[in-house]
C-alpha positions as CSV (number, residue, x, y, z in Angstrom):
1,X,-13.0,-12.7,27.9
2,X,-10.8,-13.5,25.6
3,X,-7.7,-13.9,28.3
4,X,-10.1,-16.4,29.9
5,X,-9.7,-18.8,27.2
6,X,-6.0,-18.8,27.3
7,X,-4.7,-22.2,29.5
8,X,-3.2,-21.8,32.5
9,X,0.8,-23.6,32.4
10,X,3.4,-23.0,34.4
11,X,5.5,-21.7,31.8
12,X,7.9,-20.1,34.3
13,X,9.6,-23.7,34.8
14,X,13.1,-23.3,33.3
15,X,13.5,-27.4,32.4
16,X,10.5,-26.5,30.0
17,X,12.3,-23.7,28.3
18,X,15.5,-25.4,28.0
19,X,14.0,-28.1,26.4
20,X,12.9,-26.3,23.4
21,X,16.5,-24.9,22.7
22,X,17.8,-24.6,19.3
23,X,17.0,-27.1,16.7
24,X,14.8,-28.9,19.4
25,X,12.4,-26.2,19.4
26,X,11.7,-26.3,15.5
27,X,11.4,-30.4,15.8
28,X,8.6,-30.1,18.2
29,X,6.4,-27.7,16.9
30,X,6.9,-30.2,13.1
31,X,6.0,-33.1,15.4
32,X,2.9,-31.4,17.2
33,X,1.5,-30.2,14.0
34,X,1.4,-33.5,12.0
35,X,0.1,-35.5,14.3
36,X,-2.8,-32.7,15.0
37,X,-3.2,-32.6,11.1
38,X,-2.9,-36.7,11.3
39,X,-6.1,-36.7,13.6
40,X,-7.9,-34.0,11.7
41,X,-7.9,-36.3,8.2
42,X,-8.7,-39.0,10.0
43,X,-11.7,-37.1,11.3
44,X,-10.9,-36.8,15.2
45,X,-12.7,-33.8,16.2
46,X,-10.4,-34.1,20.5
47,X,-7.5,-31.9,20.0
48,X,-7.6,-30.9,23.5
49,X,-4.4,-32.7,25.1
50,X,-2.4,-31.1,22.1
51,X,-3.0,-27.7,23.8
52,X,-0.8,-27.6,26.4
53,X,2.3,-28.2,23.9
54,X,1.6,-25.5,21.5
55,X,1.4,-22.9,24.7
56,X,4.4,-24.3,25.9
57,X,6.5,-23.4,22.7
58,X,4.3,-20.0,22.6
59,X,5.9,-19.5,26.1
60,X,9.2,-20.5,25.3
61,X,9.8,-17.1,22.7
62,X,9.5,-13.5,22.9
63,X,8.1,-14.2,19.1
64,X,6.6,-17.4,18.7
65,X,6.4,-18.9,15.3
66,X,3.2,-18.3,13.8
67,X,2.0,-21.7,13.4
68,X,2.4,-22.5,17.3
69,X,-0.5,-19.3,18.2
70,X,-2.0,-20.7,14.8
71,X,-2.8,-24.0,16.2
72,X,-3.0,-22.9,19.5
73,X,-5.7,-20.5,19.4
74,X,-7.5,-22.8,16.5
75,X,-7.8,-25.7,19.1
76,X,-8.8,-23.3,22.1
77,X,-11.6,-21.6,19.7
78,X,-12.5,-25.6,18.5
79,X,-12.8,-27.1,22.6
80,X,-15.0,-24.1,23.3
81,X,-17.4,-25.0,21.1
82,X,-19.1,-21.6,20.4
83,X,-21.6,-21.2,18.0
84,X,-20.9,-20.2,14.6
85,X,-23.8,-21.7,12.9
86,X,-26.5,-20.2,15.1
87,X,-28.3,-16.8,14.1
88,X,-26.4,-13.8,13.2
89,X,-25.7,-12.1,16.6
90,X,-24.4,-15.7,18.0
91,X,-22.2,-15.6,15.2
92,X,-21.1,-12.3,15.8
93,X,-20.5,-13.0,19.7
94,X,-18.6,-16.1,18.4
95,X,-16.4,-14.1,15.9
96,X,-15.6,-11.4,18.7
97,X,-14.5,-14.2,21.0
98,X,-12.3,-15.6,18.4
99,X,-10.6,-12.1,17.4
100,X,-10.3,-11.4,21.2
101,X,-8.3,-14.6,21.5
102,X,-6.5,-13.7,18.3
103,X,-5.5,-10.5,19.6
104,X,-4.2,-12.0,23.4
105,X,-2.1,-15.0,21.7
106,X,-0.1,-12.9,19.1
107,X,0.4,-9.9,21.8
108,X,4.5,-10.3,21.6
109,X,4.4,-11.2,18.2
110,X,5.6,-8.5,15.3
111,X,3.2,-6.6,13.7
112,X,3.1,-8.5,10.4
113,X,3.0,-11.9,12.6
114,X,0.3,-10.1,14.8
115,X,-2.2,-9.1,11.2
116,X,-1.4,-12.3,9.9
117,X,-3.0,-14.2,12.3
118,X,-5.7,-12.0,12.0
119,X,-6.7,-14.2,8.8
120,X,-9.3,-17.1,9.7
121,X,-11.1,-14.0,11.8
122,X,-11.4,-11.9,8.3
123,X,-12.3,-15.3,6.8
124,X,-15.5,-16.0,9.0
125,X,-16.4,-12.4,9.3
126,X,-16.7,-12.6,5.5
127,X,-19.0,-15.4,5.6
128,X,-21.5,-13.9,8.0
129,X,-21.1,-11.0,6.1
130,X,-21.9,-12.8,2.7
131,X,-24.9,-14.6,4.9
132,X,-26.6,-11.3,6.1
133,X,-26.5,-9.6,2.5
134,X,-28.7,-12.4,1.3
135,X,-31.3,-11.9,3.7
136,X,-33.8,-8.6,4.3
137,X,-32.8,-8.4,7.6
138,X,-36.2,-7.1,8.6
139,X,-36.3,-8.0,12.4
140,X,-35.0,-5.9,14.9
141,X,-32.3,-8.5,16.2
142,X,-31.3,-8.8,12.3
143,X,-30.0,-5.2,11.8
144,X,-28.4,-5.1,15.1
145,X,-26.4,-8.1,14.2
146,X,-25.3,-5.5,11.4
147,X,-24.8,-3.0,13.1
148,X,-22.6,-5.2,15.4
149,X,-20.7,-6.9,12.3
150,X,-19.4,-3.1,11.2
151,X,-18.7,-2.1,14.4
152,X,-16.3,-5.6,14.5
153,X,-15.0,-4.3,11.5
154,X,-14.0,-1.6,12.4
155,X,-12.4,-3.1,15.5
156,X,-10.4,-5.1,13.5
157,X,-9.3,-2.4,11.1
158,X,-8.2,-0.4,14.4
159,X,-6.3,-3.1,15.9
160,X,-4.3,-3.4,12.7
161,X,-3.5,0.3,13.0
162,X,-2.4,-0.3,16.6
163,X,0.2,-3.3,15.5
164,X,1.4,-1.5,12.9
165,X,2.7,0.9,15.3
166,X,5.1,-1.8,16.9
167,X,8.6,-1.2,15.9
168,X,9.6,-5.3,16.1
169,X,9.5,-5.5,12.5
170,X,11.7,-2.3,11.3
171,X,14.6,-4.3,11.4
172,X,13.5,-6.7,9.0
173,X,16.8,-8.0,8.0
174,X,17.1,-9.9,11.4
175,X,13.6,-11.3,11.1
176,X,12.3,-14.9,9.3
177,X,9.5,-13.9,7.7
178,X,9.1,-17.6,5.6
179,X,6.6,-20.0,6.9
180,X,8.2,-23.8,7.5
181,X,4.9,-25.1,7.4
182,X,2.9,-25.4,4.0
183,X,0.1,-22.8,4.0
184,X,-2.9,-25.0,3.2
185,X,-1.6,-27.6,5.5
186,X,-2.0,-24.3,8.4
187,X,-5.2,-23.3,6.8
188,X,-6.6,-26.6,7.4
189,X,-7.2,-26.4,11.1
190,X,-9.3,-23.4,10.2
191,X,-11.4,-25.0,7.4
192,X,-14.0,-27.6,6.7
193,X,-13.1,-29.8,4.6
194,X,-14.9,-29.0,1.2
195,X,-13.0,-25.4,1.8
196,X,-9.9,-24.6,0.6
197,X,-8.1,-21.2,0.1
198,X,-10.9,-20.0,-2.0
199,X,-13.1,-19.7,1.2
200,X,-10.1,-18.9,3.4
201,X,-9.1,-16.3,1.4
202,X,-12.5,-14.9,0.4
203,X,-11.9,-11.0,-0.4
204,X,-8.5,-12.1,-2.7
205,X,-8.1,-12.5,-6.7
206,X,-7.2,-15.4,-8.0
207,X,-3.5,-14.9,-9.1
208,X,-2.8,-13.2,-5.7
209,X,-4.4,-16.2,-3.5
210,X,-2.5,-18.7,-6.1
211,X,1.0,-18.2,-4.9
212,X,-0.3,-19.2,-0.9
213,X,-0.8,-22.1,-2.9
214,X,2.9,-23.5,-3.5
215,X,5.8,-22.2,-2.3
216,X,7.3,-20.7,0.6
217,X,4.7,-18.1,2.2
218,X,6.3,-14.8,3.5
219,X,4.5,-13.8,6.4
220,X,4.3,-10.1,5.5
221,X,2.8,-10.8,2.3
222,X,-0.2,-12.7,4.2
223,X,-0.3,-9.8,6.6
224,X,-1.0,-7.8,3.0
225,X,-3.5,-9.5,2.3
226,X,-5.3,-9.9,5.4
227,X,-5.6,-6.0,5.5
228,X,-6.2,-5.6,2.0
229,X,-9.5,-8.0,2.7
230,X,-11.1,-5.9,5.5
231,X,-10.1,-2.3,3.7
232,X,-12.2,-3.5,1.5
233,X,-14.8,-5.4,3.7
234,X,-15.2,-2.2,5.5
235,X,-15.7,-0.2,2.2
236,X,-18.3,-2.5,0.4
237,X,-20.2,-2.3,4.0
238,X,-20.8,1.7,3.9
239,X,-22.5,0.9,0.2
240,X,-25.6,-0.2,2.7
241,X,-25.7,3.4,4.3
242,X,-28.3,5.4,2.2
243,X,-26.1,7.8,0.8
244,X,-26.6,9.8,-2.4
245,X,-23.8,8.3,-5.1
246,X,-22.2,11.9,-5.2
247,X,-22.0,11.8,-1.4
248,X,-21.1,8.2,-1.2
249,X,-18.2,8.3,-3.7
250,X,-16.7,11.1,-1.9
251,X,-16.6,10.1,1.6
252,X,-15.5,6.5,0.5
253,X,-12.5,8.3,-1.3
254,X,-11.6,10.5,1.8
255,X,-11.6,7.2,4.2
256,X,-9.5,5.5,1.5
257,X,-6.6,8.0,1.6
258,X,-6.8,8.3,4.8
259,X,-6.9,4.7,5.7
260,X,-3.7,4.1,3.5
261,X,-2.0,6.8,4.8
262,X,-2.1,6.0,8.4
263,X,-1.5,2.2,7.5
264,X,1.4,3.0,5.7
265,X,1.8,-0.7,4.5
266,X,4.3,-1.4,1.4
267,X,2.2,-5.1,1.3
268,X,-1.0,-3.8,1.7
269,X,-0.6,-1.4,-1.1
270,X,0.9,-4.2,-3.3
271,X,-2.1,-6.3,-3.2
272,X,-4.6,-3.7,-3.9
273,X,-2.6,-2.4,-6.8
274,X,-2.6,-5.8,-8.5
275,X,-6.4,-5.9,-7.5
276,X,-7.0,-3.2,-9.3
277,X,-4.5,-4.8,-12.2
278,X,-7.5,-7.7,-12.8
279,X,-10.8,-7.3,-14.9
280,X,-12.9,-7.5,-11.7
281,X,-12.4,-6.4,-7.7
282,X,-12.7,-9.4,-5.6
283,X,-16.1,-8.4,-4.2
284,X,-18.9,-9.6,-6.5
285,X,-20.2,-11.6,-3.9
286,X,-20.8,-8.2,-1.2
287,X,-21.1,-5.5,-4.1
288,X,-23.5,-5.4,-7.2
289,X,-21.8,-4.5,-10.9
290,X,-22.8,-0.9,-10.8
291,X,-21.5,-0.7,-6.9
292,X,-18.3,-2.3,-7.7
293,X,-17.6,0.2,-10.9
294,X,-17.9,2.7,-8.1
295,X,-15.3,1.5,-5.9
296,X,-13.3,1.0,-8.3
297,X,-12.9,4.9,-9.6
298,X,-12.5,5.6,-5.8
299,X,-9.6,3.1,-5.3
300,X,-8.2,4.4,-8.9
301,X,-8.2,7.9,-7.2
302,X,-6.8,6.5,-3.8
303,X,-3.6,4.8,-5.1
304,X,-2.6,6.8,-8.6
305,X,-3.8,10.4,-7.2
306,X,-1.7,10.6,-3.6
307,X,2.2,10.1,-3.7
308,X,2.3,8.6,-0.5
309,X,5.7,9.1,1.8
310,X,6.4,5.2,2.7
311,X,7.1,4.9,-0.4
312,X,10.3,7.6,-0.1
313,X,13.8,5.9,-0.3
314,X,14.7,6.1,3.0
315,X,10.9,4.8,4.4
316,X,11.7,1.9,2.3
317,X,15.2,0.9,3.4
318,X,14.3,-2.3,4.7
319,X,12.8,-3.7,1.6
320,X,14.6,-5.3,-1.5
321,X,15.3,-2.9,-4.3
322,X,13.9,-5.4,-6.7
323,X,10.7,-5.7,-4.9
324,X,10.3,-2.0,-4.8
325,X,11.1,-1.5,-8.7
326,X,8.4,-4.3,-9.5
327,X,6.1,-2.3,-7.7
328,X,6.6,0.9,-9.4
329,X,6.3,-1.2,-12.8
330,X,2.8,-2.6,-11.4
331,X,2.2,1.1,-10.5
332,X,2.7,2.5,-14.2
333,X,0.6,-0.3,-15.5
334,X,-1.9,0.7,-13.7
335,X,-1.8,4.5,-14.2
336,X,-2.0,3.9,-17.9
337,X,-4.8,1.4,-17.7
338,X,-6.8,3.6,-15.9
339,X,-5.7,6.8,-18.5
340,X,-6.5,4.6,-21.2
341,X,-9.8,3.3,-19.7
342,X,-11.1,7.1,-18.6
343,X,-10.2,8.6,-21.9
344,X,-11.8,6.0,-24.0
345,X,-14.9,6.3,-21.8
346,X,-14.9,10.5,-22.4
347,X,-14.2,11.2,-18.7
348,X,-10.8,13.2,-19.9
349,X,-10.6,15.5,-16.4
350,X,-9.8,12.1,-14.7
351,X,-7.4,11.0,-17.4
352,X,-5.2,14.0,-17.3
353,X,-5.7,14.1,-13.8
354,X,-3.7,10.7,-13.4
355,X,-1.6,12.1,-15.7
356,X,-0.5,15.1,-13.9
357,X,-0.2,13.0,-10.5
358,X,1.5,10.5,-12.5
359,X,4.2,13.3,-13.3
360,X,4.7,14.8,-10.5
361,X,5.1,11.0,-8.5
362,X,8.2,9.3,-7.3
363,X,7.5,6.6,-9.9
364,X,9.4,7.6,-12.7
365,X,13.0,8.6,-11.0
366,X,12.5,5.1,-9.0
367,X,12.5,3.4,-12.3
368,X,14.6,5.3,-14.2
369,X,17.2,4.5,-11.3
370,X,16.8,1.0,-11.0
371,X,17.0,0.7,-14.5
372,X,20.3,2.3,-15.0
373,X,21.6,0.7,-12.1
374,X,21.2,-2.9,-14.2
375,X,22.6,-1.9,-17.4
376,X,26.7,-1.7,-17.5
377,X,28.1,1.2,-18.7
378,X,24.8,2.8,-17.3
379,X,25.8,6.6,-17.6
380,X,25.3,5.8,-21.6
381,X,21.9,4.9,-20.5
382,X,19.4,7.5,-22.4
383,X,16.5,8.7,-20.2
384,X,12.9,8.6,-21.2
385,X,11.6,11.1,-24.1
386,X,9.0,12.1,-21.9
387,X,6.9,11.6,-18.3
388,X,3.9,9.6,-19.4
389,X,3.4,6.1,-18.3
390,X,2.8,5.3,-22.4
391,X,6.3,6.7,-22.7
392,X,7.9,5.3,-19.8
393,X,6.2,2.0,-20.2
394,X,8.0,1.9,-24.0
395,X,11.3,2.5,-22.6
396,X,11.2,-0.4,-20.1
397,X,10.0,-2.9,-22.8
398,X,13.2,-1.5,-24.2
399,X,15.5,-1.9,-21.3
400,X,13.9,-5.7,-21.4
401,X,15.1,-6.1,-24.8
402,X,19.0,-5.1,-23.2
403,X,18.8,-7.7,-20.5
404,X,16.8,-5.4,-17.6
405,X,14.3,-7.6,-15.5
406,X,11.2,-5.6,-15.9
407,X,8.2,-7.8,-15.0
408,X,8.3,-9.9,-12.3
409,X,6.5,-13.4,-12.2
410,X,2.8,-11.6,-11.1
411,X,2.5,-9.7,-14.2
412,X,4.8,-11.1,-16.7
413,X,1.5,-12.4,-18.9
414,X,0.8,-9.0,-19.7
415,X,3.1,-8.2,-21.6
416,X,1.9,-9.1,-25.3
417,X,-0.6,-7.1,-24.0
418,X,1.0,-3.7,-23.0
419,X,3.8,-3.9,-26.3
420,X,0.0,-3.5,-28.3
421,X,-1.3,-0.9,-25.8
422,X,1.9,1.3,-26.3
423,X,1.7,0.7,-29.9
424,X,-1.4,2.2,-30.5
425,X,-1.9,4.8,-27.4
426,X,-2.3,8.4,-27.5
427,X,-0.3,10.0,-25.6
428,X,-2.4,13.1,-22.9
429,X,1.1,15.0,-22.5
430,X,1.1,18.7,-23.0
431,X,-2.6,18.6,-22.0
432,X,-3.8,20.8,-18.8
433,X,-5.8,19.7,-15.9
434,X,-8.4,21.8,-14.6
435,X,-7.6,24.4,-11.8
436,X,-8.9,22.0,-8.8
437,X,-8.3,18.7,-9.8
438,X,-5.4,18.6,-7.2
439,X,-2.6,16.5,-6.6
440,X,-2.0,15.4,-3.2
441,X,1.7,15.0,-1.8
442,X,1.4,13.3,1.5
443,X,4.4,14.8,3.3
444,X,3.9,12.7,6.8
445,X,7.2,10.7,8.3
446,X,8.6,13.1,10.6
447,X,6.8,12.4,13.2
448,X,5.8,8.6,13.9
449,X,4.1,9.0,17.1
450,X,0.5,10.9,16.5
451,X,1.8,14.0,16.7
452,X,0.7,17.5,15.6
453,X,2.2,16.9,12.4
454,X,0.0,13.9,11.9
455,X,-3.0,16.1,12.3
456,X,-1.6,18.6,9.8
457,X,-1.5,16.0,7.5
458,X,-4.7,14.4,7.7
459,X,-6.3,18.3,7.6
460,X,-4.4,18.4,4.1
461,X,-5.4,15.1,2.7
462,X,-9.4,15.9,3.8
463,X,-8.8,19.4,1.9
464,X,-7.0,17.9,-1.3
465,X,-9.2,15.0,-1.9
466,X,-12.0,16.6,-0.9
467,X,-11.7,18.9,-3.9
468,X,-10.8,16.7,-6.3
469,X,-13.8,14.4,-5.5
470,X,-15.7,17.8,-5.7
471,X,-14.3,18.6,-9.4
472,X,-14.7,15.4,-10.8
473,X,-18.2,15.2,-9.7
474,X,-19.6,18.7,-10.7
475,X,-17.7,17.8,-13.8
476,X,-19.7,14.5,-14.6
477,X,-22.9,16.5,-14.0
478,X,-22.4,18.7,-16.8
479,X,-21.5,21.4,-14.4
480,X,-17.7,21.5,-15.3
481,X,-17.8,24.7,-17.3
482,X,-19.3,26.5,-15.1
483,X,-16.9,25.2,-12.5
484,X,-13.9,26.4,-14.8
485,X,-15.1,29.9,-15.0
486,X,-15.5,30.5,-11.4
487,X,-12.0,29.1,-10.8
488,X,-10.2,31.4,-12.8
489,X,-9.9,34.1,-10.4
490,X,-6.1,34.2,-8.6
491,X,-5.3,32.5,-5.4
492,X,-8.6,31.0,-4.5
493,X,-9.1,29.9,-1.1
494,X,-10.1,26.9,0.3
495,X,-11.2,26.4,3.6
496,X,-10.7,23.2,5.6
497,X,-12.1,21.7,8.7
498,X,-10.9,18.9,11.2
499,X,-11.9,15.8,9.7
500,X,-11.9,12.3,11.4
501,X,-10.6,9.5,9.1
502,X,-10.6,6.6,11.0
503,X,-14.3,7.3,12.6
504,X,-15.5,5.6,15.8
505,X,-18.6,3.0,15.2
506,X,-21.0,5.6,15.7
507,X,-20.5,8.2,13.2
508,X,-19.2,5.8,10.9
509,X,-23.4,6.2,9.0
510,X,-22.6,9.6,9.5
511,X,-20.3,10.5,7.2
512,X,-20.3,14.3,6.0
513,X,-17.9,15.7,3.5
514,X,-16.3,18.2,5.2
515,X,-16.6,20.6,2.3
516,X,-20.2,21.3,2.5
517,X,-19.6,22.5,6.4
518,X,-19.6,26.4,6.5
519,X,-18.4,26.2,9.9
520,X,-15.8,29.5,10.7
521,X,-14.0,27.9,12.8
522,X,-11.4,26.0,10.2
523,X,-8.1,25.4,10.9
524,X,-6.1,27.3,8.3
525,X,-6.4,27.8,4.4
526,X,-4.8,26.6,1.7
527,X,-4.2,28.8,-1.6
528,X,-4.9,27.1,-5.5
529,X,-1.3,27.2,-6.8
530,X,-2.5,26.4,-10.6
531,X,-2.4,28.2,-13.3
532,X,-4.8,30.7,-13.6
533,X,-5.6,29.9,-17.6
534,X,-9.0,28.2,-18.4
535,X,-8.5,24.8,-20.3
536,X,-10.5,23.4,-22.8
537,X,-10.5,19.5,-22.9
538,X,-9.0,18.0,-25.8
C-alpha cells in the first residue's frame, strides 16, 4: 500500500541528477522548504505541485537528507487525505498507512535517519493512544482498535530492530548527522498549529525535548528519542493486560533487558537514563501514579542491574570520549539516587543490589580513565578510596575543583544538589547481597548476525533477571527469610527455558515468566556462584 502512495518520476534522467550537484543540491531543498512553510503560515492547505521536487532530490542520493523524505512523505500523507479524526480503527488504518510510507521513503537512508523519521508516526500513535485510554472501550470495534494499536506498536518497535541492523551508520565519522533545517520549522509540517514540540514530542521530559528547541539537532539524538517514546509506549500498554503486580513487574522487567539488549542504542539508553534522572517518567498521561512507581523500579532494575556490552570500549569507538564520560557520570547519579531512594524507603535487598552491580560495572574504570586522562601530570592522579557511587561521585566533585569537566550542560543544575547528597550519605559498602539477587553481565558482541550466540545470550538474560525479579519480590512479601535459608545450600541450580523477548502480537497478553515453567526440556543450567553465607540486612 504504502509503495502505492510513492509518485511516479522519472528519476532515471541524468540532466535531473546533475542538476542537484554540489552546493546546488543543498540550495534547493532551502528553497523548496520555505516556500512550502511560506504557504503553510499563510494557511494554504495545496502542497501537491511541491511533491515532485522533494522526490526528485530524494532520488538524487543514496542518503537523502532527512528533511527532503520529511517533507515528502508529510505532503504525500497531507494530499491523501486519510482520516485521522474518524473513529479509532480509521485512525489506526490511517497511522499504518502513514508508517508504511515512512518505512518505503527512508528505505536507503541510515538507520538513525531511518528511526528518526519514524517521529510524527510515534507522535500520532500517542494521541490515539491517549484518546482510547479515556474511553471504556466497551464495543466490540473499540477493543479491536486496541488490540490493532499494540500490534502497530509492536510493528514499529520491530522495524526499529530491523534498521538498527544496517551497518550505514558504523562509520560515523564520515556521516552529517546535524540537521540544516531548524527542528520546529520541520515539525511544523507535521503539526497543527496550536501544537508545538510538546505534542510532537509527547512521551519526552521537558529538559530533554528543550534542546530540539534551539540549536543544531543531531539526528541520532532524535532517533534516541523516537525509540525511547515507543519502549515506553509499548511498556505502559501491557499495564492494560490483567496481570497480577508480581507477575506484571516481572515480565515487564524481562522485555526491558531484553529490549535494550538487542537495541543496543548508545542514544536510546541516554534518554531513558536522564528520564529516569527527573522527579516524574514522562507518562502521566498513559499510566496512573501507582502504575508509574512501578515502571519506574523495573526501568531502575533494567539500566543499573545489567552491564550491557555496547557500552565496551571497542563497541563505542565511534562515539566521542566526552560524550561517553558524561554518560557514565549520568549513570552514577542515577545509581546513587536510586540507592539512596531504596534504602530510605527500607527496601535494602534492592539498594545493595545496585550496589553490587554498580561495582562490578564498567562505570567506574570509564571514569576513573577519563578523569586522569584530563589532569596533567595524571599518573599523580590518586584513585577513588572506594567503589560506591557516594565515593566515586565525591571524587569527581573533586577532579571539578582541579579543572576536570564533570557535568555536562543536561545535568549541571544538580550539582548543589549531589555536593549535599554526598555530604550526608551513608555509604552500603562492605554490605552483602543476598545469594540470588544476581548481576547480569551481558557478554553478546561476537556475533552481530542472530546467531547461536545471540540465543545463548538471551537464555542467560531470561535466567538472571528472572531471578532477581523472583528475589526481590518474595522479599517484599515478607518471604525473604525463608528465601535466604533455602539458598544456603552449595551450587544451587537453576534451570532455564527458551524465552522469546521480542514476542509476536499474539502472545504479547500472554506473557509467562519462564521460571514458573517446570518443563524438562531446558536448555542448560546455570550454577549460584555466591557465597554460601546467609546475610542479615543492615
Amino acid at each position: 500500500m504504502a509503495l502505492a502512495l510513492v509518485e511516479s518520476v522519472d528519476s532515471t534522467n541524468p540532466l535531473k541528477r546533475n542538476s542537484f550537484l554540489g552546493e546546488n543540491y543543498e540550495f534547493t531543498l532551502a528553497q523548496l522548504i520555505q516556500n512550502v512553510l511560506a504557504e503553510f503560515r499563510n494557511g494554504n492547505s495545496g502542497f501537491s505541485h511541491f511533491m515532485e521536487g522533494f522526490y526528485e532530490l530524494i532520488q538524487a542520493r543514496a542518503d537523502p537528507p532527512l528533511e527532503s523524505i520529511w517533507f515528502y512523505s508529510a505532503l504525500t500523507f497531507r494530499s491523501r487525505s486519510f482520516n485521522i479524526k474518524g473513529d479509532f480503527l480509521e485512525r489506526v488504518a490511517a497511522m499504518k498507512v502513514l508508517f508504511q510510507l515512512v518505512c518505503s521513503c527512508s528505505a536507503p537512508c541510515s538507520s538513525s535517519k531511518t528511526i528518526a523519521l519514524l517521529s510524527p508516526v510515534v507522535s500520532e500513535v500517542y494521541k490515539l493512544i491517549v484518546d482510547m485510554l479515556e474511553k471504556d472501550l466497551d464495543s466490540k470495534r473499540e477493543k479491536k482498535a486496541m488490540r490493532e494499536v499494540k500490534s502497530l506498536v509492536e510493528a514499529i518497535l520491530g522495524f526499529i530492530n530491523l534498521s538498527l541492523c544496517k551497518d550505514s551508520d558504523k562509520n560515523g565519522e564520515s556521516l552529517d548527522f546535524n540537521l540544516t533545517t531548524p527542528f520546529v520549522d520541520l515539525i511544523s509540517i507535521w503539526t497543527h498549529p496550536n501544537e508545538g514540540l510538546d505534542q510532537f514530542l509527547p512521551l519526552v521530559s521537558s529538559e530533554v525535548r528543550g534542546e530540539f528547541s534551539s540549536g543544531v539537532c543531531d539526528v541520532r539524538r532524535l532517533a534516541g528519542v523516537v525509540i525511547a517514546e515507543i519502549f515506553l509506549m509499548k511498556l505502559c500498554l501491557d499495564f492494560n493486560t490483567g496481570r497480577s503486580r508480581q507477575d506484571l513487574e516481572k515480565d515487564l522487567r524481562i522485555w526491558a533487558v531484553g529490549s535494550i539488549t538487542r537495541i543496543k542504542n548508545f542514544y536510546f539508553f541516554e534518554t531513558l537514563v536522564r528520564f529516569l534522572l527527573e522527579a516524574t517518567l514522562p507518562v502521566t498521561s498513559l499510566l496512573s501514579t501507582e502504575d508509574e512507581a512501578l515502571l519506574r523500579k523495573v526501568l531502575y532494575d533494567a539500566l543499573i542491574l545489567v552491564d550491557y556490552s555496547f557500552f565496551k570500549p571497542e563497541k563505542a569507538i565511534n562515539l566521542p570520549a566526552e560524550h561517553v564520560a558524561f554518560l557514565a557520570v549520568k549513570r552514577l547519579i542515577l545509581t546513587h539516587e536510586a540507592i539512596e531512594f531504596y534504602r530510605e524507603h527500607g527496601d535494602q535487598n534492592r539498594a545493595i543490589s545496585y550496589l553490587n552491580a554498580f561495582s562490578s560495572s564498567l562505570v567506574s574504570s570509564q571514569l576513573i580513565r577519563w578523569v586522569k586522562s584530563q589532569m596533567p601530570g595524571n599518573e599523580n592522579v590518586n584513585r577513588p578510596n572506594g567503589s560506591s557511587p557516594k565515593v566515586l561521585l565525591e571524587w569527581l566533585l573533586k577532579a571539578e575543583v582541579e579543572g576536570v569537566r564533570v557535568f555536562d550542560n543536561t545535568i549541571a543544575n544538580r550539582r548543589a544538589k549531589l555536593v549535599l547528597d554526598t555530604s550526608k550519605s551513608v555509604s552500603l559498602e562492605g554490605d552483602k547481597v543476598d545469594d540470588d539477587l544476581l548481576f547480569y553481565v551481558d557478554k553478546q558482541g561476537e556475533s552481530e548476525n542472530g546467531s547461536d550466540k545471540d540465543t545463548a545470550m538471551d537464555e542467560s538474560v531470561n535466567a538472571a533477571l528472572v531471578t532477581v525479579a523472583r528475589t526481590m519480590s518474595t522479599t517484599e512479601n515478607g518471604s525473604g527469610k525463608k528465601r535466604r535459608r533455602k539458598t544456603k545450600r552449595k551450587n544451587k541450580n537453576i534451570k532455564f527455558v527458551k524465552y522469546d523477548l521480542v514476542p509476536s502480537s499474539d502472545a504479547t497478553t500472554q506473557l509467562r515468566s519462564p521460571i514458573d515453567n517446570n518443563d524438562t526440556d531446558s536448555e542448560g543450567e546455570v550454577h549460584n556462584s555466591h557465597s554460601d553465607e546467609d546475610s542479615d540486612m543492615k
